[in-house]
N, C-alpha and C positions, 0 to 999 in steps of 0.2 A: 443622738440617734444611733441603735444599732442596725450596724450592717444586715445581720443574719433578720431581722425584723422587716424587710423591704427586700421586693425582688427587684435584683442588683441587674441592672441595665443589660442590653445588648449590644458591645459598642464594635462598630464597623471602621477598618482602614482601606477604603481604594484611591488608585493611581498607579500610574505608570511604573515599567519595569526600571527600574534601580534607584526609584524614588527615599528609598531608605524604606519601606513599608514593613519588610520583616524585619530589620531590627529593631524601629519605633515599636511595631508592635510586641516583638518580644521583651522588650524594656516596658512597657507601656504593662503589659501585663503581670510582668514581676513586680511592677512597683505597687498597681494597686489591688495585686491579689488575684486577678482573674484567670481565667484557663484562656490560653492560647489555644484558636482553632486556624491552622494555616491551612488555608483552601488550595493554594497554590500545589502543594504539597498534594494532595487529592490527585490534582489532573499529571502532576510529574511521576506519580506514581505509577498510576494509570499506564502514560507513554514506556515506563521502566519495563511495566508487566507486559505491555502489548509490544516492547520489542524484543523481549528472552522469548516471547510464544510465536516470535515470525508474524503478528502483526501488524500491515498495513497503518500506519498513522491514520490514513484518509477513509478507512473501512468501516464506513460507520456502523454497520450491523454487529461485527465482529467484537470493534470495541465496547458497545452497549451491554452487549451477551459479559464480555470480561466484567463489566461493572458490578456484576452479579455477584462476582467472586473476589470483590478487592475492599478488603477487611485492615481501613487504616486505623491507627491508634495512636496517640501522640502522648508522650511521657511528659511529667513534671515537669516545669523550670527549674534550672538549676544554677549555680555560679560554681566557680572555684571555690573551695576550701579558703585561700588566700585571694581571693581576687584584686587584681590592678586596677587603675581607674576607667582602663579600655576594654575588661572583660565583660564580655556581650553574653546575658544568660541565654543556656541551649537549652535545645529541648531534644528528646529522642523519635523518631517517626519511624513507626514500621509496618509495614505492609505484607499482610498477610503472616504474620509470629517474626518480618525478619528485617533487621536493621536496616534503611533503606536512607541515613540523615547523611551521609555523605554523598551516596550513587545520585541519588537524584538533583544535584546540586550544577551537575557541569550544565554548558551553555546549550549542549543540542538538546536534551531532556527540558531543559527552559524551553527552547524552540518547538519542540515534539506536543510537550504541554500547552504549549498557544493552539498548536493544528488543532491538537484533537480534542480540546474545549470550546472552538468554533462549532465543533458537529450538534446538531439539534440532539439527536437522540443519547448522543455519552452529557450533554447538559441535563438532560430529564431525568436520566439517571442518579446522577449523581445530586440533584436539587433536594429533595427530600433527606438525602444523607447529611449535607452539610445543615437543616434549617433544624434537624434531629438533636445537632451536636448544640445547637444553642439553646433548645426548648424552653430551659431552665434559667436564661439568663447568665448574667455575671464570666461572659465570653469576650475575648476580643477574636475579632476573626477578621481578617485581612484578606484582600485581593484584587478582582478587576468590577467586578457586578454585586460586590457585595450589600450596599447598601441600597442598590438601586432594583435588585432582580431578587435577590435569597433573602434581603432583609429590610424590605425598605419600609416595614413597623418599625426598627432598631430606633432604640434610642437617643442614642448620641452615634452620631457616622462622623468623618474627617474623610479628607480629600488629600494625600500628597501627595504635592508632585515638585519636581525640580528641573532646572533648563537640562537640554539633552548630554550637553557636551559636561555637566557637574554627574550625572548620571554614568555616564560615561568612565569618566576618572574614575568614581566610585569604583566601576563595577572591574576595573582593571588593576588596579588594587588589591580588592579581595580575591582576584584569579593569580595574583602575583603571590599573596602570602599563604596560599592553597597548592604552590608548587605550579602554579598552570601562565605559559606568560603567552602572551596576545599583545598585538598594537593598539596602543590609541585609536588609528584608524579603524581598524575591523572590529573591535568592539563599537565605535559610533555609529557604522554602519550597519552593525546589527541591532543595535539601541533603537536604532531610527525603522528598520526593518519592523521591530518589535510592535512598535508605536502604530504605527501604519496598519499592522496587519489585527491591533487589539481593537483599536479605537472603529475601526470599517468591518469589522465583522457583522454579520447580519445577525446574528444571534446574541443580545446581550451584551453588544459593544461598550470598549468603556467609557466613561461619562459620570460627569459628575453629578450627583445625586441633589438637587434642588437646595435639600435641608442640612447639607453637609458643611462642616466647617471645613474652609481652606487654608492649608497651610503650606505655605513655601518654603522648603529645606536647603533651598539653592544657598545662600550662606548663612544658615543656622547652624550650629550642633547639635548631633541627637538629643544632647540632654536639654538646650532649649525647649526642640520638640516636642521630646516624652514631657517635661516641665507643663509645657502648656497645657499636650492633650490629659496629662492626667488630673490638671486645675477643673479642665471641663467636665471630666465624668466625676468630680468628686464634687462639684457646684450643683452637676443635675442630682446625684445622691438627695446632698441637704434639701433640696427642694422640693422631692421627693417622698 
C-alpha cells in the first residue's frame, strides 16, 4: 500500500509534564514521516507574548484579544549532519517571523503556559488553530487534551506517563545540560505543583482519553517507546 493513497492518521501524545511527550513525539515523528504539531508550544508562546506586552497571565480578556495576533509556525525536523545515537531531532518554532525554540523552554514560561491554558476563553481561541494544523492528517500533535478535547476523532492517541520522581530526574537533567541547575527537590515540587494544577483544572483537565494506548516510560528508553508507538501507527496504516 501507498502512503500518499490513504489519509495518513491523526496521531495524538498526552500526559503529564516530563513524561517524555516531546521527545517521543519528536522522534515518533521523524521516524514515520509526520509533521510535528507541539501544542504545548502554542500556549508558551502565548505566556512569552503576554509577558514582553505587561500581560497579566490571569487576564483572561487581554490574553484572548493577544490570540488574535500570535502567528505560530513550526519548522522541519531536523538531525545533525552527523548525528550520535542521543541526537534528539529539533524542530524550529517561531512566533510571530521570530525564533521563540529556546525562550520559551525555561520553567516559568512552562508554568505561565499551564495558568493561561486553564482560561476558557485563551482555550477557544486557540482550539480551532490547533484542530486547523491537523485538517489534513498525517500529524503527530502532543500535549495535555489532545486526544480527549482537540481530537478526540484522532486516530491512533497514546497516553504517557511516568512515576513523578522518574519525571523529575528527567526534567533536571535537561535543565542541567541547558546551563540551568535546580535541585532534585524544587524540581519535584514543581513536577507535582504541575500535576495538581493540569489534571484539576476545570477546563479541559488532563485525563486519559478512554481509546488511548498507555504507555509507561518510567523504565523504558525512548527508543523502546518511539519503537512501539510507531508499530501502532504503522499497524493502523496497513489496516487501513
Amino acid at each position: 500500500m501507498k502512503l500518499a493513497s490513504v489519509r495518513l492518521p491523526i496521531v495524538t501524545i498526552d500526559g503529564p509534564a516530563g513524561a517524555g511527550k516531546s521527545t517521543a513525539a519528536r522522534w515518533l515523528a521523524y521516524t514515520i514521516q509526520f509533521k510535528l504539531i507541539d501544542t504545548g508550544a502554542l500556549y508558551r508562546s502565548l505566556a512569552l507574548m503576554a509577558m514582553e506586552k505587561n500581560v497579566a497571565f490571569d487576564d483572561e480578556f487581554k490574553l484572548a484579544e493577544l490570540c488574535k495576533n500570535l502567528n505560530v509556525q513550526f519548522g522541519n525536523l531536523e538531525l545533525p549532519v552527523y548525528p550520535d545515537k542521543d541526537a534528539i531531532p529539533q524542530v524550529k518554532i517561531f512566533c510571530n517571523s521570530i525564533d521563540v525554540t529556546e525562550s520559551i523552554r525555561s520553567p516559568e514560561m512552562g508554568m505561565a503556559a499551564s495558568n493561561v491554558s486553564k482560561l476558557p476563553a485563551v482555550r477557544e481561541a486557540l482550539l480551532q488553530l490547533q484542530r486547523d494544523f491537523g485538517a489534513q492528517g498525517g500529524i503527530v500533535m502532543e500535549g495535555r487534551d489532545i486526544g480527549t478535547v482537540i481530537f478526540p476523532e484522532a486516530e491512533v492517541k497514546f497516553y504517557l506517563e511516568a512515576s513523578v520522581e522518574s519525571r523529575a530526574s528527567r526534567r533536571q537533567l535537561e535543565l542541567k545540560q541547558a546551563g540551568v541547575e535546580l535541585s532534585y527537590e524544587q524540581i519535584l515540587k514543581e513536577t507535582k505543583a504541575r500535576d495538581d494544577q493540569d489534571m484539576n483544572r476545570k477546563i479541559a483537565p488532563l485525563k486519559k482519553a478512554s481509546d488511548a494506548i498507555v504507555i509507561d516510560s518510567t523504565s523504558k528508553s525512548f527508543d523502546d517507546v518511539v519503537t512501539l508507538m510507531a508499530s501502532k501507527v504503522r499497524d493502523y496504516i496497513r489496516k487501513n
